[in-house]
LUMDRENLUM-24223 format. One record per residue (C-alpha): residue in three letters; z, y, x; residue number from 1. Coordinates in pm, whole numbers. Each point is the difference from the previous one (the first is absolute). Layout:
BEGIN
type,zz,yy,xx,seq
Ala,Z,Y,X,NUM;
...
END
This chain:
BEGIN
type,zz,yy,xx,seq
Unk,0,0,0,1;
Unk,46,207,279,2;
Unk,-340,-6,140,3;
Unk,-132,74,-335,4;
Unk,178,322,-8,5;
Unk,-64,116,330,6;
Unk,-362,-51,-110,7;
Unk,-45,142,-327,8;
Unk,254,317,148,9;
Unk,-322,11,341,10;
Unk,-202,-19,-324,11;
Unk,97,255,-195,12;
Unk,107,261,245,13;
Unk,-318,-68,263,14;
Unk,212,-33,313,15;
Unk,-47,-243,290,16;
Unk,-255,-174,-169,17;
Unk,-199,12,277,18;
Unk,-26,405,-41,19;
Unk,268,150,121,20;
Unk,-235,165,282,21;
Unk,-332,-77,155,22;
Unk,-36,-96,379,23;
Unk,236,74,261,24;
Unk,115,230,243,25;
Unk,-55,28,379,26;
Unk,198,-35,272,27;
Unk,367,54,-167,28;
Unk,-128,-72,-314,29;
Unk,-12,-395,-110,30;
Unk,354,-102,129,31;
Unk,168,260,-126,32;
Unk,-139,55,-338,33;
Unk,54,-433,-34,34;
Unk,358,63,63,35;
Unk,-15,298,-188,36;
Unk,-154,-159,-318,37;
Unk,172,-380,30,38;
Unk,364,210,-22,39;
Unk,-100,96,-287,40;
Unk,-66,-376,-163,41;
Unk,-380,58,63,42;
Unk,-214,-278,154,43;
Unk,-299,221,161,44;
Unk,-305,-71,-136,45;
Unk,-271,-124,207,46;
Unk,-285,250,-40,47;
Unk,336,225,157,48;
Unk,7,-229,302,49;
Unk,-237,75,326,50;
Unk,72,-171,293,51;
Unk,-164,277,187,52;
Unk,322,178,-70,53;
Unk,253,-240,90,54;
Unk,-144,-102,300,55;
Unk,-28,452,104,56;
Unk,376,-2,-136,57;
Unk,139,-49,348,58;
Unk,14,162,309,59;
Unk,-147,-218,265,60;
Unk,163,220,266,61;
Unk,-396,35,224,62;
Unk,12,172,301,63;
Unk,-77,375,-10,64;
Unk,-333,58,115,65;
Unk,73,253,203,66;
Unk,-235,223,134,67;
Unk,-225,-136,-201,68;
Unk,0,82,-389,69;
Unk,-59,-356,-112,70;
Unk,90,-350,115,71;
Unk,-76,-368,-55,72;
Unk,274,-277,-4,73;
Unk,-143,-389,-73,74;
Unk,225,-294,-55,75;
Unk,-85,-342,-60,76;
Unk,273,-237,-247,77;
Unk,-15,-271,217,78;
Unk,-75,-84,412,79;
Unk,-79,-384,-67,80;
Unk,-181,-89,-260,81;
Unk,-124,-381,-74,82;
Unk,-290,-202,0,83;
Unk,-43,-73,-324,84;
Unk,-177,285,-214,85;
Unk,270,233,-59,86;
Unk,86,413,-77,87;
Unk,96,288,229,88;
Unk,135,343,-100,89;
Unk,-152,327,210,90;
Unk,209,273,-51,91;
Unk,-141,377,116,92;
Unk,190,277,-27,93;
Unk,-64,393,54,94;
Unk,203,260,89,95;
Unk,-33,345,32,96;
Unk,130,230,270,97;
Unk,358,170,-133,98;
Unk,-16,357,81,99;
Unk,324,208,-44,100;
Unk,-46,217,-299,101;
Unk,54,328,134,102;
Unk,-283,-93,250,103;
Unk,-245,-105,-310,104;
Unk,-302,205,-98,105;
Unk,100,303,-271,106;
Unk,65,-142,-363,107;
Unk,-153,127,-310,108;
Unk,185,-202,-260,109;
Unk,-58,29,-392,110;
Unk,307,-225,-171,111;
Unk,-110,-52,-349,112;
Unk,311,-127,-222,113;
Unk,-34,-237,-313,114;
Unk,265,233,-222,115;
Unk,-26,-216,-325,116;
Unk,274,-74,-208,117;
Unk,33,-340,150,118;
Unk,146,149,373,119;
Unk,351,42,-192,120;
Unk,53,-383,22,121;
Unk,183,-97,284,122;
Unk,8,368,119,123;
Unk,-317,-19,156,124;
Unk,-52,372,19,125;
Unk,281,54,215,126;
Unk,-102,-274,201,127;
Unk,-373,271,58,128;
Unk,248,281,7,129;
Unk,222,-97,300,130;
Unk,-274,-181,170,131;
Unk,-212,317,-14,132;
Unk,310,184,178,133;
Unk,-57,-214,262,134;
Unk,-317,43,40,135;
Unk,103,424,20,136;
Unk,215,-111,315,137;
Unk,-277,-115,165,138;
Unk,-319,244,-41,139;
Unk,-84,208,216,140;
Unk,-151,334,39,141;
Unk,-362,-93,6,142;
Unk,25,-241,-230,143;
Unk,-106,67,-430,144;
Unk,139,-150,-283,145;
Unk,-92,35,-368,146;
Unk,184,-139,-317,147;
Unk,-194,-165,-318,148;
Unk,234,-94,-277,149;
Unk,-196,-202,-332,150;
Unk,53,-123,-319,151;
Unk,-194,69,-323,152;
Unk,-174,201,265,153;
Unk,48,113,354,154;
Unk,131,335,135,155;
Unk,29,145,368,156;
Unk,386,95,-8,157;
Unk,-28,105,410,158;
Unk,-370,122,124,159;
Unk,-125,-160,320,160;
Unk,228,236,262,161;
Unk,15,11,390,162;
Unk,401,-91,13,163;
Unk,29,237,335,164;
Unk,361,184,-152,165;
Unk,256,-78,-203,166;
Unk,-46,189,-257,167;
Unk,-271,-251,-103,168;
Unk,156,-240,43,169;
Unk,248,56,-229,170;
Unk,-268,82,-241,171;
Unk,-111,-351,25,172;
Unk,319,-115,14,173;
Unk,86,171,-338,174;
Unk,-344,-143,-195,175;
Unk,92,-321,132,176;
Unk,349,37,-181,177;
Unk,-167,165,-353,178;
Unk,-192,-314,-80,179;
Unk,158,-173,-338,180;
Unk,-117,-301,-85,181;
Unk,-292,-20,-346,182;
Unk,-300,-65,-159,183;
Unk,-245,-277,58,184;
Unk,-201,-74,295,185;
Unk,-287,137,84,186;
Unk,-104,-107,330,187;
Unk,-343,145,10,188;
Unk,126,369,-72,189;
Unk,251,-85,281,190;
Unk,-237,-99,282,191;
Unk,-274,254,-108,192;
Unk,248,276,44,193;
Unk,178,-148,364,194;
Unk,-414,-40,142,195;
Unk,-54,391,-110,196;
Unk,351,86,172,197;
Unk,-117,-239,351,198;
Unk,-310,185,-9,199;
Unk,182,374,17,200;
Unk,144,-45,331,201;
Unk,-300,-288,149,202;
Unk,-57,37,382,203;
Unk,-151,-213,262,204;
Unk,259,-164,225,205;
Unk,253,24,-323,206;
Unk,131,-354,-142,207;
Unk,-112,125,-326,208;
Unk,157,-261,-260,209;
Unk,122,-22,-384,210;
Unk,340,-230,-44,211;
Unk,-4,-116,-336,212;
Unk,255,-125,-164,213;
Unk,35,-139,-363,214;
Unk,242,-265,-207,215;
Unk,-240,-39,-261,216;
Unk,-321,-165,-99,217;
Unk,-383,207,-34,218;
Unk,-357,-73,-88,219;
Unk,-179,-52,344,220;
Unk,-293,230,-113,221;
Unk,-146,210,233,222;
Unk,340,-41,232,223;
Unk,-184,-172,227,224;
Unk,-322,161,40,225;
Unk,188,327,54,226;
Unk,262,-162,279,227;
Unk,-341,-128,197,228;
Unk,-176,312,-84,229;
Unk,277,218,158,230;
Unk,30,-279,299,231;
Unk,-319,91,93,232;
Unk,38,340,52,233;
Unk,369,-79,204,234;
Unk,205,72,-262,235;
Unk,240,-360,0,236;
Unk,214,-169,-280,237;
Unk,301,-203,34,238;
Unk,174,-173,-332,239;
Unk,394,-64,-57,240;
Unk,69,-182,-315,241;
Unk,399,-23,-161,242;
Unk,122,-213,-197,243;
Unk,-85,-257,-226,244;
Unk,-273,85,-206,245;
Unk,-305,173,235,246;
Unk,-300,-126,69,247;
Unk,-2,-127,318,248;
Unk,-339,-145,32,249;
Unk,-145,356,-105,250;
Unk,282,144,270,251;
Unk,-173,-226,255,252;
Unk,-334,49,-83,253;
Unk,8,397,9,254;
Unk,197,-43,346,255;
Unk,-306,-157,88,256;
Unk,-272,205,-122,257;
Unk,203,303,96,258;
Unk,-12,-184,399,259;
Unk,425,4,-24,260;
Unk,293,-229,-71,261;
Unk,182,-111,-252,262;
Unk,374,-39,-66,263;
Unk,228,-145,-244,264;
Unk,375,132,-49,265;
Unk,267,-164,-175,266;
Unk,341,213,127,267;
Unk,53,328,74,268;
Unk,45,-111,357,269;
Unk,-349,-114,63,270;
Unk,-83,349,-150,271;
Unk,180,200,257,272;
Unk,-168,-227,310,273;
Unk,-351,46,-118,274;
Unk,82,344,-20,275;
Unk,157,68,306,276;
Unk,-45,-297,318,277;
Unk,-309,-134,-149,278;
Unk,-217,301,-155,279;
Unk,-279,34,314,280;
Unk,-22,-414,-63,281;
Unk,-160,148,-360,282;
Unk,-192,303,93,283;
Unk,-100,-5,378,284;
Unk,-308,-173,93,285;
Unk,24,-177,352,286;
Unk,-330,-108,-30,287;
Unk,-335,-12,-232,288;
Unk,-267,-255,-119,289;
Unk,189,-349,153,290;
Unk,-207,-286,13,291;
Unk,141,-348,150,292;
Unk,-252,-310,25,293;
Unk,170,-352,-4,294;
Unk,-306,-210,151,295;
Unk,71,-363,-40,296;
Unk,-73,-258,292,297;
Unk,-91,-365,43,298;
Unk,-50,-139,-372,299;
Unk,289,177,-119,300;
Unk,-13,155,-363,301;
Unk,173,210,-205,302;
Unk,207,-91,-315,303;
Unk,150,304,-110,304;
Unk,136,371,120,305;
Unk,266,248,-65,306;
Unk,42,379,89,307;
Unk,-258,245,5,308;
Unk,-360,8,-235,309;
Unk,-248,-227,222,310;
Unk,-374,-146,-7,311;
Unk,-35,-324,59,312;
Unk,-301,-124,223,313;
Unk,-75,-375,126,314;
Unk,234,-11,254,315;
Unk,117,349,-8,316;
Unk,252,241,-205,317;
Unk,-47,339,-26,318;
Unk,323,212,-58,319;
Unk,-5,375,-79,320;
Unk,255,307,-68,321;
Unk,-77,355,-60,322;
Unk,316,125,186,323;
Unk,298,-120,220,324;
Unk,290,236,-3,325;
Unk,227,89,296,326;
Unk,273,-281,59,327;
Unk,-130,-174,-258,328;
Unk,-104,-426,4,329;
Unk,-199,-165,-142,330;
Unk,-58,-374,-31,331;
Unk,-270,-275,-64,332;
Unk,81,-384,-44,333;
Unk,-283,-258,-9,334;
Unk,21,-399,-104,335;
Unk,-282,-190,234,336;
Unk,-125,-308,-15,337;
Unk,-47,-152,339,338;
Unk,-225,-346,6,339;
Unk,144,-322,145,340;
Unk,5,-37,398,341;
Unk,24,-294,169,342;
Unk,64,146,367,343;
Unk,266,174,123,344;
Unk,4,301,132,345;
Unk,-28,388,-36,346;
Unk,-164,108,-324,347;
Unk,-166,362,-44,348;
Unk,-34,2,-383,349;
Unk,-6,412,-56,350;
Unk,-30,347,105,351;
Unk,108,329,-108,352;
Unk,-148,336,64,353;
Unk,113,369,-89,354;
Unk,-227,325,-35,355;
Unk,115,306,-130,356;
Unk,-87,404,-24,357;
Unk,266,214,150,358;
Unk,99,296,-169,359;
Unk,-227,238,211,360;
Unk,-259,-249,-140,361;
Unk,-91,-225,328,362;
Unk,-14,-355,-43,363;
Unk,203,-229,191,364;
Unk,1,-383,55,365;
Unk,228,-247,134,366;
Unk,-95,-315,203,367;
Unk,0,-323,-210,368;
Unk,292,-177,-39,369;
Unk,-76,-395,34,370;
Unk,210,-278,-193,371;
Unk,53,-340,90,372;
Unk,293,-267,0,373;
Unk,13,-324,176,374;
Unk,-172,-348,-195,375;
Unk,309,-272,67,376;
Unk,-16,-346,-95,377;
Unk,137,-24,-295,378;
Unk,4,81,-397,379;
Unk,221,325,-84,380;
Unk,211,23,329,381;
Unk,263,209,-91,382;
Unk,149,73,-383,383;
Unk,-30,385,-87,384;
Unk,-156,292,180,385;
Unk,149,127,351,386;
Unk,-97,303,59,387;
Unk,255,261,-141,388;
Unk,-210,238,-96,389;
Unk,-264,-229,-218,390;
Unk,313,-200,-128,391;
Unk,93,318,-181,392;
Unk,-350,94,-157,393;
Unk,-65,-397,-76,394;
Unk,348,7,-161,395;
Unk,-99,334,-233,396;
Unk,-344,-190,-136,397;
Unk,195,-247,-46,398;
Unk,246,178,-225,399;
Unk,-274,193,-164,400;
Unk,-226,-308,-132,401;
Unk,301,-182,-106,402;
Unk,82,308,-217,403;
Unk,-301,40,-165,404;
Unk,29,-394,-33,405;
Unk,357,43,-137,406;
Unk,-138,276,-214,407;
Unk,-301,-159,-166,408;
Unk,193,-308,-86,409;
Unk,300,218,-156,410;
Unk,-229,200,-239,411;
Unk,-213,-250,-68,412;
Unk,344,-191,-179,413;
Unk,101,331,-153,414;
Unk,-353,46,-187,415;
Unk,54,-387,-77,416;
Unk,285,58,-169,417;
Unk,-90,321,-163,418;
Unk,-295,-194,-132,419;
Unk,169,-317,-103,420;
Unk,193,-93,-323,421;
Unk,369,124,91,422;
Unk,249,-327,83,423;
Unk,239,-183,-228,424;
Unk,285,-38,285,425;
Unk,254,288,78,426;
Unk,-159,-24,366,427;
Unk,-377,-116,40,428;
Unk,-80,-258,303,429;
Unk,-162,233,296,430;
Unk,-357,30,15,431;
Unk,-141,-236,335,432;
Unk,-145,308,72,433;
Unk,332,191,34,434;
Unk,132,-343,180,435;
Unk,-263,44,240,436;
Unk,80,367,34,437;
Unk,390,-76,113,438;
Unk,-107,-225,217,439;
Unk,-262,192,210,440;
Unk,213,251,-2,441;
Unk,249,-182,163,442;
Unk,-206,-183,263,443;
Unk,-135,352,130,444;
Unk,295,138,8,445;
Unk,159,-247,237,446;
Unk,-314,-5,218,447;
Unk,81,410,16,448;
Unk,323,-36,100,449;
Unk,-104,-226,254,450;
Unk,-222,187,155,451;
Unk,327,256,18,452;
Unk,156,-238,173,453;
Unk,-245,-73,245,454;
Unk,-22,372,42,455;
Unk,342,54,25,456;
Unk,117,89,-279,457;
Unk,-221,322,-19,458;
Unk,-257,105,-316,459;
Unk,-87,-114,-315,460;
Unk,307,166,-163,461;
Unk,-167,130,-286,462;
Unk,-208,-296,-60,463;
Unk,300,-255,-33,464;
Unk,144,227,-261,465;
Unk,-362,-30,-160,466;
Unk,120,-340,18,467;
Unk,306,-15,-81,468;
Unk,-64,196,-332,469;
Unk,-312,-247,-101,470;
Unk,281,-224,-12,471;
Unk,223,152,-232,472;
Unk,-264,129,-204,473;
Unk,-195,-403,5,474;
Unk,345,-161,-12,475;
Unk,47,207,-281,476;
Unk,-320,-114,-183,477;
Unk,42,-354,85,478;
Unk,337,13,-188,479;
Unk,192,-96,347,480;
Unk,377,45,-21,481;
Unk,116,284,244,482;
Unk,127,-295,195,483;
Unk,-278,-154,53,484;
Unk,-172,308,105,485;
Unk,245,112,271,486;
Unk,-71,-361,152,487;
Unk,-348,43,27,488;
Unk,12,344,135,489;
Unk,223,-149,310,490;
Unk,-260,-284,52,491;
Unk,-171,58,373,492;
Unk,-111,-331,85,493;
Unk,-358,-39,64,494;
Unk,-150,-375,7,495;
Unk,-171,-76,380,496;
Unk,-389,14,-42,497;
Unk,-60,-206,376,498;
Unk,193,-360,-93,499;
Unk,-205,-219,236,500;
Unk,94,62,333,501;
Unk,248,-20,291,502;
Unk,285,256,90,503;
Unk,-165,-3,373,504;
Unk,-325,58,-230,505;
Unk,155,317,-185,506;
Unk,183,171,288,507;
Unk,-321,-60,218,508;
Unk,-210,214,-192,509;
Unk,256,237,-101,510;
Unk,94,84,304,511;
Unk,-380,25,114,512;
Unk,-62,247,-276,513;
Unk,290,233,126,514;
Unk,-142,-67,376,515;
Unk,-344,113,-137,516;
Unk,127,335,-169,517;
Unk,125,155,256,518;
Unk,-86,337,85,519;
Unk,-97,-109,427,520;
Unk,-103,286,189,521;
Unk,-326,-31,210,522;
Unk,132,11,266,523;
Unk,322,-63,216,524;
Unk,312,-148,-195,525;
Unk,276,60,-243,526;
Unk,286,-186,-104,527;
Unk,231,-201,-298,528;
Unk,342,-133,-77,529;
Unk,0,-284,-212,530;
Unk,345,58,-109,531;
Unk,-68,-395,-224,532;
Unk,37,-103,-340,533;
Unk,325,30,-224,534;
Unk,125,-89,-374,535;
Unk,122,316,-145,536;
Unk,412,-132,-15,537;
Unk,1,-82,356,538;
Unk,-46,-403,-113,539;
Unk,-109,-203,322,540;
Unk,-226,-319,-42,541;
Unk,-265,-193,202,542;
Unk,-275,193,-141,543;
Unk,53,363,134,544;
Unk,19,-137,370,545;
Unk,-334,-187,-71,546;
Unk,-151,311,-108,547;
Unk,133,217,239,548;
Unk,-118,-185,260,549;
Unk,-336,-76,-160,550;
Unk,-7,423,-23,551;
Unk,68,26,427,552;
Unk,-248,-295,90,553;
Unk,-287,200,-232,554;
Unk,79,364,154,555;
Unk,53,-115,382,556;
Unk,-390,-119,-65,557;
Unk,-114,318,-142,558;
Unk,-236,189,296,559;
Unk,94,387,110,560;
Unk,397,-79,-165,561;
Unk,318,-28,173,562;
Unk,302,-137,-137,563;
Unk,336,88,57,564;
Unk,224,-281,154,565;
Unk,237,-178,-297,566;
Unk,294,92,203,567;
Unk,-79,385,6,568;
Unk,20,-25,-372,569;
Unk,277,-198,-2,570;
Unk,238,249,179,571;
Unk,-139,294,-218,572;
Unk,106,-172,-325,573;
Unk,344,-65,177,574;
Unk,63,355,80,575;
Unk,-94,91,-309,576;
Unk,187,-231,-178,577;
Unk,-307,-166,-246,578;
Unk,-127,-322,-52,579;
Unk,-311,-61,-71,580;
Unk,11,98,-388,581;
Unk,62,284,133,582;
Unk,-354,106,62,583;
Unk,-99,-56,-365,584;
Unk,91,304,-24,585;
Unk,-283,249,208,586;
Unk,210,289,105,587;
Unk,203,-282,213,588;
Unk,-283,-168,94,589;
Unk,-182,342,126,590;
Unk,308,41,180,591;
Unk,-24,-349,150,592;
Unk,-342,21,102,593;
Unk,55,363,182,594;
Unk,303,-106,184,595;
Unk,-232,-306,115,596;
Unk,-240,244,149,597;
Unk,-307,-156,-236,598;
Unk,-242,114,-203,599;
Unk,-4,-252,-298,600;
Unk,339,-249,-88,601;
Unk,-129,-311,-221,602;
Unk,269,-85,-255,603;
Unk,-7,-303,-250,604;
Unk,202,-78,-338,605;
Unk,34,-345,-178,606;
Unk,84,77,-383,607;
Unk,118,-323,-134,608;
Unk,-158,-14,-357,609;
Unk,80,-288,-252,610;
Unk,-247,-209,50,611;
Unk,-222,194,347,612;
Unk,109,139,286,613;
Unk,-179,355,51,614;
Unk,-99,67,395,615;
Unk,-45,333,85,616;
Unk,-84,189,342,617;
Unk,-38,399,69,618;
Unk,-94,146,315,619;
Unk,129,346,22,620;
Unk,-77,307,189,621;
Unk,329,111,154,622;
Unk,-129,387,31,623;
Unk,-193,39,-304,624;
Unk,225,-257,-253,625;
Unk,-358,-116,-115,626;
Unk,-15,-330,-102,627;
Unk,-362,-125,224,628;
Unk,-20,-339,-88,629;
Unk,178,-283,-291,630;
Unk,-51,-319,-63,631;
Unk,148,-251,-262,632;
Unk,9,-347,-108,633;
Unk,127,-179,-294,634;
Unk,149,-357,105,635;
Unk,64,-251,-299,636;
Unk,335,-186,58,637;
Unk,-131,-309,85,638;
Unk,144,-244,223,639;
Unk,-96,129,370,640;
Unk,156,312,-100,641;
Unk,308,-96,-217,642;
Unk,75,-190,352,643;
Unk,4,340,162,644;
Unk,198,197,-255,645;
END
């Protein structure tokens, strides 16, 4: 009975069913708005789920490209990959060069303000109002900035101004502070008026932009043809979207057309930082007219990509963006299919290549980048991906098609039951499809908080609470007792994929994989401390010896890398009173690995699950923190290992 109420009520008042908004936002935007929406008891609906956006929801951390205004990082999921016929992720990301704002180019900055009636929930308007204030702390004397305020129609409450003295300033300050909340929304007024106001103040060598910002939904007509109209002539447009209720994919498309970016925000905090640290990564180019070529090598193919708009070619993908803005990332994923190989050996299956216009207009390249692993014998060497970076995009795909998954199976059952005679029992039997529903939603989020734990305990924060809420909200529908639904929202195990083969077998090619990560330098030599492996309470058994010294043998073979004598490490962790649990924790093992005068320190966990073991290795950089290389295996507790534990 519950289910039929919850339908006929999605029914009748035409929410969630699957319009609550259309597309989704960019960079900050998917995460947050899930979170944002499943607190609220609403499964997102999957037209509202992009994976381009979850995947461009986290910072990657790429080097600064410094002096140059773009760079090019490329990452590969795996080192090894098998003989048999088998997938590889290629992960590219871009960066542009941060330059400190009171060093960007002048500003000339029209802010045009959805003021419907709508902007008094939550207290959105004073969210705009103090994050404006911010934004009055930080121009400067060259810079302009012009107010549009809409509803029913649109009205210029401060004239594009030169805010050299603070008397204007407070003029600004004091139309910013006179806008009440009203009317409807009329977005096309609104952006007609905030183009008219760029256009006052447009010079060459100006980041000449429109912020718009809106809670609400609009017709797209003739919003877009204006925002690549104006784009044209160098007049930008970047989108922010609040709430619950805007239309994100029209936020993302006029970002887009307007050659800007796009931004969700679902707390007042997240207002004030795009207002204040994060306003040049909205408005200030860093460079024009990207392209990036992925060329594909020796038979492989492509299955699917993520990130930017591309062309696809026989073996070649096009990717292009109108602008890249100063400190800001970007980030492509692509699926491959690479064809079966029956010798072993170095593999070039890719290459990436960069171009891009300057903003003085020159066009710059940067050399290829090739891609290649190493063909082992074997099927599927190693369970998961290993390279940090790629396990973290990989991870947000992941957790975007299972939502859409989650959310086509969920409404599907609600229009079921909306459609369907209502049931004779107090409490219906749960749809299989809202069966199916819990469960995937439990299966992904265990494989998220796995890859947490391989990444030590770092990201994905938002996304388990995605999670977390599916559950109560599914648990709910499948007419679980709260019991019931607290157990399954402890549940972490996750069943080992690789049954079939020996512990040597596993920690062989685990260990490889790390060995084959590794940052080397050209030249010369650097150096680790493999500090060993550890449970988490300081338990001892047969096993962690075994590993640890499976973990020296592998790096003592590794060319160009020195490693620091056992008993070196062994007085450290005596003077600092630790054992070796101890360096679960990375500030300690940092401070470890800098007292042992090396550049990396290789640490190892055992969690002891009810049924697996899971095996675990990060290689840490003791100067930078950065995790450069993980591995991880999943051991069934069959006999050779219960023997160990």
């Amino acid at each position: 009975m519950r289910l039929k109420f919850i339908a006929a009520m999605v029914v009748l008042l035409g929410i969630a069913l699957p319009d609550v908004c259309e597309g989704a936002g960019q960079a900050e935007g998917s995460s947050a708005r899930g979170k944002y929406l499943s607190g609220r008891g609403i499964i997102i609906p999957p037209k509202d789920v992009y994976p381009d956006s979850y995947i461009a929801r986290i910072d990657y951390d790429y080097p600064d490209p410094t002096p140059a205004p773009l760079g090019l990082t490329v990452r590969t999921g795996n080192r090894q990959i098998g003989s048999d016929a088998r997938r590889e992720w290629i992960h590219i990301g871009l960066k542009g060069h941060k330059i400190p704002f009171d060093q960007l180019p002048p500003l000339n900055l029209v802010f045009v303000i959805d003021s419907s009636g709508s902007m008094y929930d939550a207290n959105k308007m004073n969210w705009v109002q103090e994050a404006l204030d911010i934004f009055l702390s930080r121009v400067r004397e060259q810079d302009y900035a012009a107010l549009v305020a809409y509803g029913d129609d649109a009205e210029v409450v401060f004239q594009s101004t030169r805010m050299d003295g603070e008397a204007k300033r407070a003029g600004f300050r004091a139309a910013v502070e006179a806008m009440v909340p009203g009317g409807g929304t009329n977005m096309l007024a609104g952006m007609t008026a905030g183009y008219q106001q760029a256009l006052t103040n447009f010079r060459e060598g100006y980041t000449n932009r429109v912020l718009f910002l809106t809670d609400g939904l609009s017709e797209r007509a003739g919003l877009l043809e204006m925002a690549e109209s104006y784009r044209k002539t160098g007049i930008n447009c970047s989108t922010i979207g609040v709430g619950a209720s805007f239309n994100t994919a029209l936020m993302v498309d006029l970002a887009k057309a307007g050659g800007g970016s796009s931004r969700f925000i679902a707390d007042k905090e997240e207002m004030e930082k795009i207002f204040s640290s994060e306003l040049d990564r909205m408005v200030v180019a860093a460079g024009r007219d990207v392209s990036i070529e992925l060329r594909l090598l020796n038979g492989a193919t492509l299955i699917d990509t993520w990130g930017y708009q591309h062309r696809r070619e026989a073996g070649l993908v096009r990717y292009s963006l109108a602008t890249l803005h100063n400190g800001d990332y970007e980030t492509i994923l692509a699926e491959v299919a690479l064809p079966e190989r029956k010798a072993a050996g170095e593999l070039a299956f890719a290459e990436v290549l960069l171009s891009y216009k300057t903003l003085e207009g020159r066009k710059k390249s940067l050399p290829p980048v090739r891609v290649s692993a190493r063909v082992v014998g074997t099927q599927t060497p190693v369970y998961s991906v290993s390279d940090p970076t790629v396990l973290r995009s990989s991870t947000m795909l992941e957790i975007a098609r299972s939502l859409t998954e989650i959310g086509t199976l969920y409404y599907a059952s609600l229009q079921e039951a909306a459609a369907g005679p209502a049931p004779a029992a107090a409490e219906a039997p749960a749809s299989p499809g809202l069966k199916q529903a819990l469960g995937l939603t439990l299966e992904t989020k265990k494989r998220v908080q796995n890859a947490r734990l391989v990444l030590d305990e770092v990201g994905f924060d938002d996304e388990i609470k995605i999670f977390e809420n599916y559950v109560d909200i599914l648990g709910a529908a499948n007419n679980l007792e709260d019991v019931r639904i607290a157990e399954i929202k402890e549940a972490r195990e996750i069943a080992p994929p690789v049954k079939k083969r020996t512990l040597n077998e596993h920690m062989r090619y685990m260990f490889d994989e790390v060995a084959l990560s590794l940052p080397l330098p050209q030249r010369g030599e650097t150096s680790i401390c493999v500090a060993g492996f550890s449970y988490p309470n300081d338990q001892r058994a047969p096993i962690l010896d075994l590993l640890s010294e499976h973990a020296l043998t592998a790096m003592v073979g590794v060319d160009r890398l020195k490693v620091v004598e056992r008993k070196i490490l062994d007085a450290i962790l005596e003077e600092q009173e630790l054992q070796l649990s101890g360096l679960m924790d990375t500030t300690q093992a940092i401070k470890v690995g800098r007292l042992s005068a090396a550049q990396w320190i290789l640490t190892g966990t055992v969690v002891d699950m009810p049924e697996s073991l899971v095996v675990f290795i990060r290689v840490i950089d003791v100067q930078s923190g950065e995790i450069v290389a993980v591995s991880q295996v999943l051991l069934a507790k069959e006999q050779e290992i219960l023997k160990l534990l």
